[in-house]
N, C-alpha and C positions, 0 to 999 in steps of 0.2 A: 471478466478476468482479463486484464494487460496481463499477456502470457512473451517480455520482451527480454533482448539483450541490455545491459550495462550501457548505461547511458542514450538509452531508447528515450527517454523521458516519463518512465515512471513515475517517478516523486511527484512531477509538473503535474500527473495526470492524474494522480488521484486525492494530489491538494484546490485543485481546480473545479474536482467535481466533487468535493464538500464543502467547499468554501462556495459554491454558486448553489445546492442546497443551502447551506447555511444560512446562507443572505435570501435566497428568494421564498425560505419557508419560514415565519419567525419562531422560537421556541422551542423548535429541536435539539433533539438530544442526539449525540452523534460521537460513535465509537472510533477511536483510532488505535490499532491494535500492530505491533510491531515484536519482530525479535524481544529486544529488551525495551525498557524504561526510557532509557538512554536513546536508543533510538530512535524514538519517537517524538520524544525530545528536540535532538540535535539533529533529526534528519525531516521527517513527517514535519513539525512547527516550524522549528527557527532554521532550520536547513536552507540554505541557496534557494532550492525549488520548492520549497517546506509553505505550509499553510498563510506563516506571516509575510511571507511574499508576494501574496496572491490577495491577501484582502487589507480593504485601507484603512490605514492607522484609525483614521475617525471614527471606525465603523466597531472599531473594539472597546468594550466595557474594560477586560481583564484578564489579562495572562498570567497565570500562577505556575510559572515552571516548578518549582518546589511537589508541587501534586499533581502537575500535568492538566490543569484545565484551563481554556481558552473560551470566554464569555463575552458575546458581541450584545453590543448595544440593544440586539432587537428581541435578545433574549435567548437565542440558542447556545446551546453548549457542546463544547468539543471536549473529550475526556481520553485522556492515553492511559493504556493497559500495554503490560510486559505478558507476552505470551509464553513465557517462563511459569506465571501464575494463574494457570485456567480459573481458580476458583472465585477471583476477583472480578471475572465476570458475572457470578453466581449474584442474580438482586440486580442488579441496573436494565435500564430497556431503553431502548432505542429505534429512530425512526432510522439511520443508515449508519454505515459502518466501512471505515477504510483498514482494509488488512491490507499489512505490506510488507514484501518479501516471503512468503506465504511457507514457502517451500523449505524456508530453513526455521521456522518454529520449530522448537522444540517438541512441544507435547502437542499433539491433535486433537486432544479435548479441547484446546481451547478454540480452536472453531466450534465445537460443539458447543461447549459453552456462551458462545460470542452468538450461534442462532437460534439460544434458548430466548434472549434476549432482543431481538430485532423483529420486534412483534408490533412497534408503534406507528398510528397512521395510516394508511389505505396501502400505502405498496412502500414497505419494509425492502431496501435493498443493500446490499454490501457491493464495495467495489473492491476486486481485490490487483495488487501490483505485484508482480514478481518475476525475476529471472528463475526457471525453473528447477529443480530437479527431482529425479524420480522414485517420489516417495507416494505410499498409499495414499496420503491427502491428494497429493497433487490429480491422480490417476481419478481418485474419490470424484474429484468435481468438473474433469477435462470429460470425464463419462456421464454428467448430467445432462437433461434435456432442458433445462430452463435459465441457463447463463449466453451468455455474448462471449466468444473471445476474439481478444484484441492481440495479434502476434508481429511483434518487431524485431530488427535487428538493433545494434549498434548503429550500424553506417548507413540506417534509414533517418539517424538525428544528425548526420558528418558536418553540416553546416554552423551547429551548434558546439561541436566538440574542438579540441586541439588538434591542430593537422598532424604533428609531431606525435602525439598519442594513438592516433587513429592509425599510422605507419604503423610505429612499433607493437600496437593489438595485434596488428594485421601479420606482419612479418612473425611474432612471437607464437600468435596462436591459431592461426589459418591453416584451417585442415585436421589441425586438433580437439581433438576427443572435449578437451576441455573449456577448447574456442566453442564448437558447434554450442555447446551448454552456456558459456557466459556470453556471448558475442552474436550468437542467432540464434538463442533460445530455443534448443530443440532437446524437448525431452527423451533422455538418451537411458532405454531400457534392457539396450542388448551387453553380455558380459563381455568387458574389454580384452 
């Protein structure tokens, strides 16, 4: 679990490590699960830091934005799911799986749903991104014993980001309730 701030490099980080699954394992199946549709889409694939920037043109069979699937030459498949729709996980299986933004799904079933399915291959794993906040799923898997997490801020990517931006995060939301949550990702459980 990347457990980071807004512009930690997220995106980068869990298109990088299914796209270097993708590529080093041929034939995988591989879930990418987001907010919406759209999301996943417009951020997860073709996003700036999204899937199709991270692997090269040659190496792709087919993108079918219309259904969300991304088909590499060597046989593996990427497939986007709206975690609006737990049940459209119901029947697919998969060797790994990128959840992203975790914390603002809608429904929690569909994690449940998403690790009915991630049963293929010797070590089935999900990598999940997110800024967080403080909902039972999130508490659900920061309380397991068998995940990694990965915790950043914001101004641990500042080289990457707009300086001009980074000011006004800084001046607008430093020290705030709702900085520490977007900006230092700190799951924030006590009542304001």
């Amino acid at each position: 679990m990347v457990l980071a701030g807004r512009g930690w490099g997220k995106t980068r980080t869990g298109a990088q490590d299914i796209a270097f699954y993708g590529l080093t394992k041929p034939n995988s199946r591989i879930a990418i699960v987001t907010p919406t549709f759209g999301d996943a889409r417009d951020t997860c694939v073709e996003g700036v830091s999204g899937l199709l920037s991270v692997i090269e043109p040659e190496l792709i069979e087919n993108w079918n934005r219309s259904i969300g699937e991304l088909k590499l030459k060597n046989g593996t498949l990427y497939k986007t799911f709206s975690a609006e729709q737990p049940d459209r996980l119901r029947g697919p299986q998969f060797h790994r799986a990128w959840c992203d933004e975790l914390a603002s799904w809608q429904y929690a079933d569909t994690f449940d749903q998403l690790m009915f399915g991630l049963r293929l291959g010797e070590r089935p794993q999900c990598v999940i991104t997110t800024t967080p906040k403080p909902n039972p799923l999130i508490h659900d898997i920061l309380n397991r014993n068998n995940i990694v997490i990965t915790r950043g801020s914001t101004f641990d990517n500042a080289e990457n980001l707009a300086p001009s931006a980074l000011k006004m995060l800084k001046e607008k939301y430093e020290n705030t309730r709702l900085g520490r949550q977007e900006l230092y990702a700190e799951v924030l459980d006590e009542v304001e």
